[in-house]
C-alpha positions in Angstrom: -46.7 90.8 -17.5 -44.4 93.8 -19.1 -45.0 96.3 -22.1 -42.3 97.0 -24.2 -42.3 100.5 -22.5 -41.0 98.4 -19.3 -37.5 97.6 -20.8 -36.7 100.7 -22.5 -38.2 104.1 -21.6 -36.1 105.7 -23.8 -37.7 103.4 -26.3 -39.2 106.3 -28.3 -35.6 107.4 -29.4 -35.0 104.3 -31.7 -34.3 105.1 -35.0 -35.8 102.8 -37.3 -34.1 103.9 -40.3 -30.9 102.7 -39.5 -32.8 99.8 -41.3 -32.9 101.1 -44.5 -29.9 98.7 -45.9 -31.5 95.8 -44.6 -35.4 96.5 -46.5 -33.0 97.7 -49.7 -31.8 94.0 -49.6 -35.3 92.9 -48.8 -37.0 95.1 -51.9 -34.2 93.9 -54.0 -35.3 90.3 -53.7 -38.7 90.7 -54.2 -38.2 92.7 -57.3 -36.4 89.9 -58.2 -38.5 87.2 -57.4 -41.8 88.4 -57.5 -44.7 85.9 -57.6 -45.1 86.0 -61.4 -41.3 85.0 -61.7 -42.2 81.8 -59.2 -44.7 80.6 -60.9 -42.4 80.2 -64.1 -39.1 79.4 -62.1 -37.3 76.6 -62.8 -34.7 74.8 -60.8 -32.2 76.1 -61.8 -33.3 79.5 -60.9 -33.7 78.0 -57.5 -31.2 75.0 -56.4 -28.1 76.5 -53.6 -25.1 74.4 -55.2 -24.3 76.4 -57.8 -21.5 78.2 -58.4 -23.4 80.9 -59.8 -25.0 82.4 -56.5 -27.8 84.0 -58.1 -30.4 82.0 -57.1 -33.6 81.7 -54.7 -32.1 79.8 -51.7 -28.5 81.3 -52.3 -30.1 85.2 -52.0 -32.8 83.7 -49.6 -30.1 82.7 -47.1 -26.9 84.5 -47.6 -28.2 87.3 -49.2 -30.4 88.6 -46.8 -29.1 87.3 -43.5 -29.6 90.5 -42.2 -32.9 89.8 -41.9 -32.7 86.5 -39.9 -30.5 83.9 -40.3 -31.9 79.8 -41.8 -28.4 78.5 -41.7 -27.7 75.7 -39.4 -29.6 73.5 -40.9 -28.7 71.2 -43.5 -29.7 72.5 -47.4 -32.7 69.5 -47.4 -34.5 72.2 -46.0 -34.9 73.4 -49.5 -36.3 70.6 -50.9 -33.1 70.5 -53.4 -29.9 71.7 -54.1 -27.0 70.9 -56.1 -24.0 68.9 -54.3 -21.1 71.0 -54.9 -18.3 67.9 -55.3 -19.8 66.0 -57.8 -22.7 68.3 -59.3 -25.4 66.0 -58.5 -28.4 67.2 -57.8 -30.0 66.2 -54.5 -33.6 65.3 -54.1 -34.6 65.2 -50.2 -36.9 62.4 -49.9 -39.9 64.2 -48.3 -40.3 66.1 -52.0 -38.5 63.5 -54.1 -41.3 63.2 -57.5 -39.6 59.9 -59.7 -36.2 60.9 -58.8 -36.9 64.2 -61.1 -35.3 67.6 -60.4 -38.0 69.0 -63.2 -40.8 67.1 -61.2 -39.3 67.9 -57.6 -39.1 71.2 -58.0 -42.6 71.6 -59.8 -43.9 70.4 -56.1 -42.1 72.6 -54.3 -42.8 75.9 -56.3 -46.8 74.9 -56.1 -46.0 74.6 -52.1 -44.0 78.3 -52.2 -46.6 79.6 -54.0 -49.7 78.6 -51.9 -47.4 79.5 -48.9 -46.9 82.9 -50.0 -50.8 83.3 -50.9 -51.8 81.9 -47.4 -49.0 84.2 -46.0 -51.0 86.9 -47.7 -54.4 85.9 -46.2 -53.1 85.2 -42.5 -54.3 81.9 -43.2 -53.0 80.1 -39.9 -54.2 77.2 -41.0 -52.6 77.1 -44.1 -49.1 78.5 -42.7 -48.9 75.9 -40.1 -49.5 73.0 -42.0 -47.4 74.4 -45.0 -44.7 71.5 -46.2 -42.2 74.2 -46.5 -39.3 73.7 -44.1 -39.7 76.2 -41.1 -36.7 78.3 -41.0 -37.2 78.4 -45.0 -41.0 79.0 -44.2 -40.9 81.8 -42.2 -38.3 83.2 -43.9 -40.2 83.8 -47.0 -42.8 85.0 -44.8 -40.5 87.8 -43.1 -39.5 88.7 -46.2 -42.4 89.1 -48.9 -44.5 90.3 -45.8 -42.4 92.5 -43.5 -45.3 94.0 -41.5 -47.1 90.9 -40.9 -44.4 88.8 -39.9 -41.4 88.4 -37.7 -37.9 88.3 -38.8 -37.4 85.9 -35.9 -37.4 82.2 -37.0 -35.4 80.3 -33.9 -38.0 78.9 -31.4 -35.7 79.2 -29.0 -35.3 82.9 -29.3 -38.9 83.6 -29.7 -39.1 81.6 -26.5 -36.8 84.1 -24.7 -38.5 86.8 -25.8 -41.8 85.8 -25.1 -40.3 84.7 -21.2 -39.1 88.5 -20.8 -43.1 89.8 -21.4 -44.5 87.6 -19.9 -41.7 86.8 -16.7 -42.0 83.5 -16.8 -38.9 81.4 -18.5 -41.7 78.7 -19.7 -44.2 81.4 -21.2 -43.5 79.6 -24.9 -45.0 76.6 -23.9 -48.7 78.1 -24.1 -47.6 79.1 -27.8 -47.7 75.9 -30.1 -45.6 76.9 -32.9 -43.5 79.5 -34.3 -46.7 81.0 -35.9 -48.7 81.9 -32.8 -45.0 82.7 -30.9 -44.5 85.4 -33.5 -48.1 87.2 -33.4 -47.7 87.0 -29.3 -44.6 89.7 -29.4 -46.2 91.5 -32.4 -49.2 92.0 -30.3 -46.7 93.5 -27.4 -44.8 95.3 -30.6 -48.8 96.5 -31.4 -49.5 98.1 -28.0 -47.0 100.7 -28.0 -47.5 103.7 -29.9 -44.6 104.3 -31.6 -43.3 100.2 -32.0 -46.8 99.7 -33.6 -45.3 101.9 -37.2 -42.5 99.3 -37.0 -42.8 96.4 -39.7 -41.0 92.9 -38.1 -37.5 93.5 -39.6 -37.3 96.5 -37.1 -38.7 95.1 -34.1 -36.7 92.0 -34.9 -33.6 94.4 -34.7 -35.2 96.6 -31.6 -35.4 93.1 -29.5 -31.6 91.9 -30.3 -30.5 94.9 -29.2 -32.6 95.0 -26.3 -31.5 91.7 -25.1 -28.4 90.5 -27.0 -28.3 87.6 -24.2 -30.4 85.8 -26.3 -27.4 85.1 -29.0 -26.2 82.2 -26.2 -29.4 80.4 -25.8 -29.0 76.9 -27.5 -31.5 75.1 -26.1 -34.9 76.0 -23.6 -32.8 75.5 -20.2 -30.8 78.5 -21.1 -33.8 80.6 -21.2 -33.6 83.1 -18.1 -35.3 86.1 -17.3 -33.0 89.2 -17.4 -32.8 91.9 -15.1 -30.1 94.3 -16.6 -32.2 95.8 -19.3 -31.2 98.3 -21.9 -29.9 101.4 -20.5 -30.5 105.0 -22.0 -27.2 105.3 -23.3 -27.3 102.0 -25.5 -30.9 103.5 -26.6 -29.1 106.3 -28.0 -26.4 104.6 -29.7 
């Protein structure tokens, strides 16, 4: 098993604050959509359709990209959205209330909502079973609780990372979801003395850079482990 220390020793030279544009986009949506603003959303305030871009999943997925990227997925992952042709408004079954946006959307906000407070707590329990998609899920996570969560939301990648620590390409396989695969690197982020100041944005940004091989793994036979680590100059850059 390796430390983060193993793949960079010039690891103590990362600047962090080259992250400052990336937690101004995060603050800014927060401030926007703070809890008390949720709880009296409506879905308008929240549908990805629109053509006024203002809105939850719009900011939630564009807007902050930065700070992980949802998008691959189809927009059901939000429950709702708008179709952009013909205007209608598109319930996904799972969430569907009496084929009402008003009704649909009143189920999803109480399922943000008791995500975010469960978030809060740690509640594993309550995170894993959450109805909230899990690239939308963990999103929201990263992003109302940066130090507590990873900005990492692609099992795949997670399962890379985890492979590197612990040299072995299957290593994910003793983490059952995305959940306990995130607090397994945080704990190796957690070890180190000067990673452990770091909320999850940075180390999220720390381990693409550290291995940018894992932007070509689509699926778990790509996952290898990788011998030319990070070299002092790139730590510098």
């Amino acid at each position: 098993m390796k430390k983060l220390s193993d793949f960079d020793y010039m690891l103590i030279e990362f600047d962090a604050s080259r992250n400052k544009e990336i937690e101004y986009l995060r603050q800014q949506f927060v401030n926007q959509y703070p809890v008390s603003f949720i709880e009296v959303m409506q879905y308008k305030d929240y549908i990805l359709g629109q053509k006024n871009r203002d809105n939850f999943c719009y900011q939630i997925e564009v807007g902050l990209r930065k700070l992980g990227s949802i998008q691959g997925a189809t927009s059901k992952k939000f429950g709702m959205y708008q179709d952009r042709n013909t205007g209608k408004i598109i319930l996904a079954d799972k969430w569907n209330v009496a084929n009402s946006p008003e009704l649909t959307f009143n189920k999803i906000r109480k399922a943000i909502l008791r995500l975010i407070e469960d978030g809060k707590m740690n509640n594993r329990h309550g995170v894993i079973t959450s109805e909230i998609s899990q690239m939308l899920r963990y999103k929201i996570l990263s992003v109302y609780f940066p130090t507590m969560y990873l900005s990492v939301f692609s099992e795949n990648h997670l399962n890379f990372f985890l492979a590197q620590f612990y040299e072995d390409s299957n290593a994910g396989d003793q983490f059952s979801g995305i959940y306990d695969k995130q607090m397994g690197l945080i704990s190796f982020k957690n070890e180190h003395p000067v990673a452990r100041g770091w909320n999850g944005i940075e180390f999220m940004t720390y381990l693409y850079r550290v291995f940018p091989q894992v932007n070509s793994i689509k699926d778990k036979s790509d996952i290898k482990l990788v011998s030319n680590l990070v070299d002092s100059v790139k730590s510098k850059e």
